[in-house]
N, C-alpha and C positions, 0 to 999 in steps of 0.2 A: 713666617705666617703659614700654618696649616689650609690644603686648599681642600673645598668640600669635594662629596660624591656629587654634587648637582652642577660643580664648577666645572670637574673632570667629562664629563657627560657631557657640559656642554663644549668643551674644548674639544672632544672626540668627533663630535656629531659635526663642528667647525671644520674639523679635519677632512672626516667623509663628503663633506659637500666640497671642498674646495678641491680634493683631487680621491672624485668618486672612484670607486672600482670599474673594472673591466670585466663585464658577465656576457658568456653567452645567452643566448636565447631561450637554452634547454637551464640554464643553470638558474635562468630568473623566472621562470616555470617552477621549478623545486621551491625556490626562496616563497614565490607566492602561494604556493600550497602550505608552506609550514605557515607562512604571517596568518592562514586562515586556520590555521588550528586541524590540517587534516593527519588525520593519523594512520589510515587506508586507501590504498588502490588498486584496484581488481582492474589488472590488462591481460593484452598480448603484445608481443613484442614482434614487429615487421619494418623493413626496411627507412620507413618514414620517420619512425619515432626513434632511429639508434642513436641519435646525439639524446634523446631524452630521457632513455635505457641507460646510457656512459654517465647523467646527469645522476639517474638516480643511487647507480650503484655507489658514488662517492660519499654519498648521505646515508644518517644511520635513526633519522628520526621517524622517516616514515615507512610501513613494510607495503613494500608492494606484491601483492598476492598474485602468483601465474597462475590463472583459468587454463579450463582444456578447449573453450570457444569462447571467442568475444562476446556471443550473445549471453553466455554465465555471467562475464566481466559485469554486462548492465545492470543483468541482474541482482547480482549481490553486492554490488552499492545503492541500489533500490533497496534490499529488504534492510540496506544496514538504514539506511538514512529513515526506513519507515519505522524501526523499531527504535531509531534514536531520537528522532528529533534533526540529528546532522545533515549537510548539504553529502551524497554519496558522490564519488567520485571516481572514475574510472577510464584506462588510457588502451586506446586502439592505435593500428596503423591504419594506412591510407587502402584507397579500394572495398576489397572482400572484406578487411578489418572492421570499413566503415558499415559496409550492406550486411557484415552478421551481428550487427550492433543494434540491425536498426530496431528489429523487434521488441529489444529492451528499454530502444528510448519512445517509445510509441506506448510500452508500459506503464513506463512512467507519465509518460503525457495526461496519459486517458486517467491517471488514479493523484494529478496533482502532484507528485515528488522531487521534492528539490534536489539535483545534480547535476554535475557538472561533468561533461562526454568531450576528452582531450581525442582530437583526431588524427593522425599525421598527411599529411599532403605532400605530394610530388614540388618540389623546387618553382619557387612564384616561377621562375621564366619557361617552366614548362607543364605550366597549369592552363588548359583549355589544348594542347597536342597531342592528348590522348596516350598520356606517360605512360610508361607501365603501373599497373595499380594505381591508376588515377579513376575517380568517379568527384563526381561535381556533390561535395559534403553539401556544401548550404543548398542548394537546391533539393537532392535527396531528403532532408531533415526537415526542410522548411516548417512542414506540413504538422511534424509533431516535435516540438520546438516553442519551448515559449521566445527563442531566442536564439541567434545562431551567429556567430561571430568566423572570419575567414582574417585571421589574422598574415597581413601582409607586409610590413616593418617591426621589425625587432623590438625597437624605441617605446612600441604603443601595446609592447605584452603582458605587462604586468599590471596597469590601466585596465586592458581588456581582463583580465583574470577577477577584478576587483567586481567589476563591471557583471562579469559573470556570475560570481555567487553573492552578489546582491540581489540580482533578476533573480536566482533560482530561488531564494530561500525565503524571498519579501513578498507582499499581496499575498495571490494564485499561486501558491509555489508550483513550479514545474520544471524539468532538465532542459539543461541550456548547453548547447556544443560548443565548442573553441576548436577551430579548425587551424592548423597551426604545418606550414611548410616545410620542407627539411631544412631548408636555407637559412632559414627564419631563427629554427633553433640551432643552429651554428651558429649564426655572426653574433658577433661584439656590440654590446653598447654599457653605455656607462649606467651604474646602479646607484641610485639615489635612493633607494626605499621604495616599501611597498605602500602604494598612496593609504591613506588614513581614511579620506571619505571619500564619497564618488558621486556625483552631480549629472543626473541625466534629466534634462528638461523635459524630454516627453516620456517619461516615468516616472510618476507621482501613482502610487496606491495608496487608498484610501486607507485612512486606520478608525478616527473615530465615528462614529452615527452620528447621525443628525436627531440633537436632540427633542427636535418637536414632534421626528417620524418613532423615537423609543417611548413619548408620553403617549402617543395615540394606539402604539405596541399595547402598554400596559392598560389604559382603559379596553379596549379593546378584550384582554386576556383574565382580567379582572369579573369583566361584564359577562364572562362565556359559560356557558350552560353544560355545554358538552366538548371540552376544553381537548386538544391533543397536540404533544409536543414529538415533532418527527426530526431527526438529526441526522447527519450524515456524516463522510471523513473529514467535513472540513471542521468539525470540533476535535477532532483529533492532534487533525495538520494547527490547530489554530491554538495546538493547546489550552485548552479550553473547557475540558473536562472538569475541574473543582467549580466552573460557575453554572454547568449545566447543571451539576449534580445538585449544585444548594438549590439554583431555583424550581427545580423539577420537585424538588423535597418540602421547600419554603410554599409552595403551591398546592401539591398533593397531585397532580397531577398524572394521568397515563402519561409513556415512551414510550418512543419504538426508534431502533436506530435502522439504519440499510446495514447493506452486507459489508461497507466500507468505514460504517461508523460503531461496528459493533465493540464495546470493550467503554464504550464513552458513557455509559451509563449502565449500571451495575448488571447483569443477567439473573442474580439471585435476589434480586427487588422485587417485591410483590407491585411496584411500577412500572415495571419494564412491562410488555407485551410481546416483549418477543421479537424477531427480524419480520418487519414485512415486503412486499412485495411478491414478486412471481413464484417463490415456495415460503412466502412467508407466512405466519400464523393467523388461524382464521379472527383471532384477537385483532391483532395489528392492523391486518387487513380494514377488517367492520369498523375499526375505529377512525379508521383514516378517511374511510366513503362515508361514515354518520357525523364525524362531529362538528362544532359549527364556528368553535376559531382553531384554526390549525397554525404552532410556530411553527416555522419550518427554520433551522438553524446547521447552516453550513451544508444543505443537499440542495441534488437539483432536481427533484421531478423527474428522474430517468423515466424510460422503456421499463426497465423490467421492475421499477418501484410502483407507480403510478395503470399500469396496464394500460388502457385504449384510453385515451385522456378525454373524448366525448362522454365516453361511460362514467369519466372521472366529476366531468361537469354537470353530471346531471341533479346530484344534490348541491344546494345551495349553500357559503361557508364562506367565512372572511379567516385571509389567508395573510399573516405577517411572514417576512423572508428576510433572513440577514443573511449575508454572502458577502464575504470581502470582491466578489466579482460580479461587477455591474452585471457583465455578460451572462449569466446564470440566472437572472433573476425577470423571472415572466417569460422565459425562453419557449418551455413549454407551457405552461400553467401560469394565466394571468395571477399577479400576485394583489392584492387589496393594500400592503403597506410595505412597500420594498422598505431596506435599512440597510445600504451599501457600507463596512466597514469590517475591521477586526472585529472577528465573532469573541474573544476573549472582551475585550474593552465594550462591547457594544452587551454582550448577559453582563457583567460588571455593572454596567451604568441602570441597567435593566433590574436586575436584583435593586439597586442602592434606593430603586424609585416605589418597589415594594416597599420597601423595608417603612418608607416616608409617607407612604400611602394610608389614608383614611379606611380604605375604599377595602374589604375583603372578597375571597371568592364565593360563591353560592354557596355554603354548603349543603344544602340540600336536593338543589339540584346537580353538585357534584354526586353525593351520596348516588343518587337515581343512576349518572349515568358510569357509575361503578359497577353499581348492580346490575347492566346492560353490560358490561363490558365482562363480570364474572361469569355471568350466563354463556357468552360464548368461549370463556376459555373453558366451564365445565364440559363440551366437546374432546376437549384431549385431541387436540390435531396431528400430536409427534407422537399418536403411540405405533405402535409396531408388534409385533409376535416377538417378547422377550424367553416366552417360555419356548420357543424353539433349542430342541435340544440334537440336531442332527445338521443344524447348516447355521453358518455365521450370517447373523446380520450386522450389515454394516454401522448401522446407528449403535451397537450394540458395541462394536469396536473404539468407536468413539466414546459413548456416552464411558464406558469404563476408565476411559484415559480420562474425562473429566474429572470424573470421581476421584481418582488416585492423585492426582495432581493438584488438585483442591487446595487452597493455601500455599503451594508451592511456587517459585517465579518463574512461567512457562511461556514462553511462546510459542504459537501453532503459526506454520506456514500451510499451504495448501498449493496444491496443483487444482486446472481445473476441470469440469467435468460432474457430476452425482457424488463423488466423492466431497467437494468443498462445500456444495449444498447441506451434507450433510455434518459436516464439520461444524458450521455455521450455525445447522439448529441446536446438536446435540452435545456443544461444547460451552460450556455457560463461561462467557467473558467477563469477569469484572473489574478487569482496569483496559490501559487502553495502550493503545501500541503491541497489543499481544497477538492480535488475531493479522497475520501478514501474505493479503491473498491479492489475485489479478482482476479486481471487478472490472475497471471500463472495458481494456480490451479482449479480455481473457485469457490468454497465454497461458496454453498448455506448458509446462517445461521448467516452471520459474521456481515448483517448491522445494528442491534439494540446495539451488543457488541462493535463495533468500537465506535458507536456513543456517548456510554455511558465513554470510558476509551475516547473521545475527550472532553467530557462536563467538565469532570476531571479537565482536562489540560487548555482549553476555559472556566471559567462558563460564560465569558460575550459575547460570542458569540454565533451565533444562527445554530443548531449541527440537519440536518435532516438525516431521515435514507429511503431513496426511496428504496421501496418494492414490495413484490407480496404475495398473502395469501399461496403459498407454502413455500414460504423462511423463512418467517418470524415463521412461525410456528416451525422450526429446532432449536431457543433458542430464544422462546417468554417468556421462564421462566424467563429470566435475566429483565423483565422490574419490576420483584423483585426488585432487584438490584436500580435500577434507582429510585423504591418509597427508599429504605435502606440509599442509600447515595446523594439522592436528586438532581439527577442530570435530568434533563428536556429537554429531546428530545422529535422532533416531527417524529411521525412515518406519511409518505406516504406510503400508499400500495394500487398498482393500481390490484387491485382487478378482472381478470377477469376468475377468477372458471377455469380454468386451467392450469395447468405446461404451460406454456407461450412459450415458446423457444423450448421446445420437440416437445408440439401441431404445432409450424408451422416449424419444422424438419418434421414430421410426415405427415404434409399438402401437403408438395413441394416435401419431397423424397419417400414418403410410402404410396401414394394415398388415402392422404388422411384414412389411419387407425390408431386411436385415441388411441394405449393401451394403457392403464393405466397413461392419462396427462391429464385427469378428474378427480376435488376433488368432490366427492358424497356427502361426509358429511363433510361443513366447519362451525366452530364455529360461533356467533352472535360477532364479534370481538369488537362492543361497550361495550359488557355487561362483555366479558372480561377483557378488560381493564378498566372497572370501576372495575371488580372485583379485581383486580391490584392494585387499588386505585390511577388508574388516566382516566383522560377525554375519552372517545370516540366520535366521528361524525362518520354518516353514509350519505354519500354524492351520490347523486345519478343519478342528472341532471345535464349539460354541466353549468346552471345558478348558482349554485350552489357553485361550484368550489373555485372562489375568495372568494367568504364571507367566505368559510368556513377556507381556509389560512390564511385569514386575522383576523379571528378569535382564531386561533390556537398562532397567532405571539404574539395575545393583550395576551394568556395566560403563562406568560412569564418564572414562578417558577413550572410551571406542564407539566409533561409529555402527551401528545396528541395522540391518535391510529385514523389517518385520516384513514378510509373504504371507497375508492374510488371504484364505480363500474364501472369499464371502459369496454369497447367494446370489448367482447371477440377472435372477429374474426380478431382483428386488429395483421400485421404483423410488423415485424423492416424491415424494406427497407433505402438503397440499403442494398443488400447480396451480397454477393460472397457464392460462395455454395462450398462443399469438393472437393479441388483436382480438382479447376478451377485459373484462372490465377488473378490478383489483379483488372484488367478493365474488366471483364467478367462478369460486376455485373448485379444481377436482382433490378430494381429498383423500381417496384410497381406490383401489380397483374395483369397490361396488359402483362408482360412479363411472366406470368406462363404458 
């Protein structure tokens, strides 16, 4: 009698239970990184993690990429996980490992990204005597940490592992540490598999809306005169993009994304308005202080979206909010119809109720307030001196790269600074996961390491990293990295000898005094990155510009350090300035 494949299987699995293997600590770390499907890790390697170093070298499934500082490591499992979708993943040692880490998982925090931060720790019986490279991981992290785990029995590691990129990637996604002791991954326990589900009673996220608070949505959005749809990353994060798009289209309605939700609705939509906020479009802006139902869909109300929020309240507007995170909602700006759940399933349910609906939108008082809304984009907010033909403007470096790249599959990372402001207006996004920058916290330093953990994950797509010669200098070491594992980005860096963004804080609010946002002494940045062993240009006139892009694109397997010298005195306009109202914008140096 022939025995099947589902006999043999089960006889095997019989097997394995009844006399499990023997794994170490470090070994059932590997096993659970493969059961979750990772296929990268950006570490460094120090004394804590060497059993998990010995772990990884015997395995051929996953590549573990060596950074030239831990803080790249976070980084570029941040820009990979943001351009993928995936939970990013990346391994420090204990100590210094942990505190040049942190900045990246503080990154991640403040912009919602799911990862998971392997840390090594000193030996449980000489944790809290001040080991050598010992620092207190879960305390440190606490703060920016949706979750933080100090694993202290071998037995409960791969539980905790499960544990870990469930929190990361579910609800709020955010980076989650697993602190993990040398001891830990040394000893033996027996391997029964990597658990299948995971049950945590006090974590329950919300997925669907409450369907009485998405009927009161839709009358509400139905009823509205001067209608505006504002979105944020979490339609990104929430993948969520194909229901924005139908409903925003099935409605007619204006959009405007923030700086973290740009790409989630088209830029070449005569819908879109543009980015609002603190340099956002005088469109975006007037739309968001006039209209009279505002959805708001996966944002929060920031500082630099909303400006002074009394200023914000002084027109009257019934405000719908969907956020998978309770906490976001009314935080700053009382909301009129909170709608706690997945922003995917909750526009799903949203659209379905259109679709069943009697009921249409105005059109004629949509009409009207189109016509309100065309008037002030005929302002032209992002124009600039294009016919400058003696100094490069930086919008001008950008908007080019736009153009050539049009239809092409691109992602723009950014450093920050005047430089990603300008990235931001003058790079038209139209799908989503493309535009890969640091809103919450800012972080200078993260655009050459996102760029490189995107080439990763993209090699067939073309992965730039628009800069400034301050930014980029913070982890210019990682283009190490990028000759190491062959990955080929093109660095923009618009180059104008000074901290960008401080110089024209310091212009507008401080008369003009310059401390310390002059670089004195900046490197020859071609002969750097030759010394790198990849290409440099030094680009110097407005004529210049394209050939030198288009040259950059023909060199398609090397890494590129474009040295653009652009106009030093040039501002990002429109502004909103601190602790002014979201229409209060300065829109070019006649208003200084």
């Amino acid at each position: 009698m022939e025995i099947s494949k589902a006999e043999l299987a089960s006889a095997a699995a019989a097997a394995q239970s009844a006399h499990p293997q023997e794994l170490r600590g470090a070994e059932i770390l590997i096993k659970s990184l493969q059961a979750e499907g990772v296929k990268y890790v950006w570490g460094y390697p120090g004394g804590a993690v060497l059993h998990i170093y010995d772990a990884f070298y015997k395995q051929d499934t996953i590549q573990h990429v060596l950074v030239r500082h831990e803080q790249a490591a976070v980084h570029a499992a941040d820009g990979y996980a943001r351009a993928t979708g995936d939970v990013g993943v990346a391994l420090v040692t204990s100590g210094p490992g942990v505190t040049n880490a942190v900045t990246g998982i503080a990154t991640a925090y403040m912009d919602s990204i799911p990862m998971v931060i392997v840390t090594g720790q000193v030996p449980t019986h000489a944790i809290g005597l001040d080991a050598f490279q010992e620092c207190d991981t879960v305390g440190i992290t606490r703060p920016i940490v949706k979750h933080n785990f100090l694993v202290k029995d071998v037995r409960s590691l791969a539980e905790v592992m499960r544990k870990a990129f469930h929190i990361a990637r579910s609800g709020r996604p955010g980076p989650v540490v697993v602190d993990i002791p040398k001891d830990v991954s040394f000893n033996k326990t027996a391997w029964t598999g990597y658990p299948d589900r995971v049950e945590m009673r006090s974590y329950k996220p919300a997925h669907k809306g409450h369907g009485g608070q998405i009927r009161k949505a839709l009358q509400l959005l139905l009823a509205a005169k001067r209608p505006y749809v504002y979105t944020g990353g979490g339609v990104i994060l929430g993948n969520a993009t194909a229901e924005l798009r139908e409903l925003v289209d099935m409605l007619g309605y204006p959009c405007t994304n923030t700086l973290m939700g740009l790409g989630a609705y088209p830029a070449s939509s005569a819908r879109f308005l543009g980015m609002l906020g603190m340099h956002g479009t005088i469109e975006a802006n007037n739309a968001m202080q006039n209209c009279d139902v505002l959805l708001a869909v996966g944002a929060r109300f920031d500082d630099r979206v909303i400006g002074n929020p009394k200023h914000f309240a002084q027109n009257e507007r019934k405000i719908i909010h969907i956020d998978v995170d309770p906490s976001s909602i009314s935080k700053r700006v009382k909301v009129d119809i909170p709608i706690v759940g997945d922003v995917k399933e909750v526009l799903a349910e949203l659209i379905a109720m259109v679709k069943e609906s009697a009921a249409k939108p105005d059109a004629q008082a949509l009409g009207a307030w189109w016509s309100t809304i065309e008037d002030w984009r005929k302002r032209d907010c992002l124009r600039y001196d294009r016919k400058n033909k003696d100094v490069i403007k930086p919008q001008y470096v950008v908007e080019t790269l736009s153009n050539m790249t049009r239809g092409v599959d691109t992602y723009i990372t950014s450093d920050v600074g005047q430089h990603q402001m300008w990235a931001a207006q003058y790079y038209k996004f139209d799908e989503p996961r493309r535009w890969i920058n640091s809103g919450g916290l800012g972080t200078m330093g993260v655009g050459i390491p996102y760029a490189m953990g995107i080439k990763l994950a993209k090699p067939d797509s073309e992965v730039y990293c628009i800069t400034g010669e301050g930014s980029v200098q913070m982890c210019i070491q990682e283009l190490s990295t990028c000759l190491q594992y062959k990955t080929p980005i093109k660095v923009v860096s618009l180059n104008n000898r000074y901290l960008g963004m401080v110089r024209q804080w310091q212009e507008l609010d401080y008369e003009g005094r310059y401390s310390h946002s002059y670089m004195d002494a900046l490197p020859d940045f071609v002969k750097l990155a030759e010394a790198y062993g990849h290409v440099g240009m030094l680009i110097e006139h407005p004529r210049d510009v394209e050939p030198a892009l288009r040259e950059a694109r023909k060199l398609k397997d090397r890494t590129v350090f474009m040295d653009f010298r652009t106009d030093p005195t040039e501002n990002v306009f429109p502004m909103v300035q601190a602790g002014k109202g979201i229409t209060e914008m300065l829109l070019g140096s006649e208003d200084l």
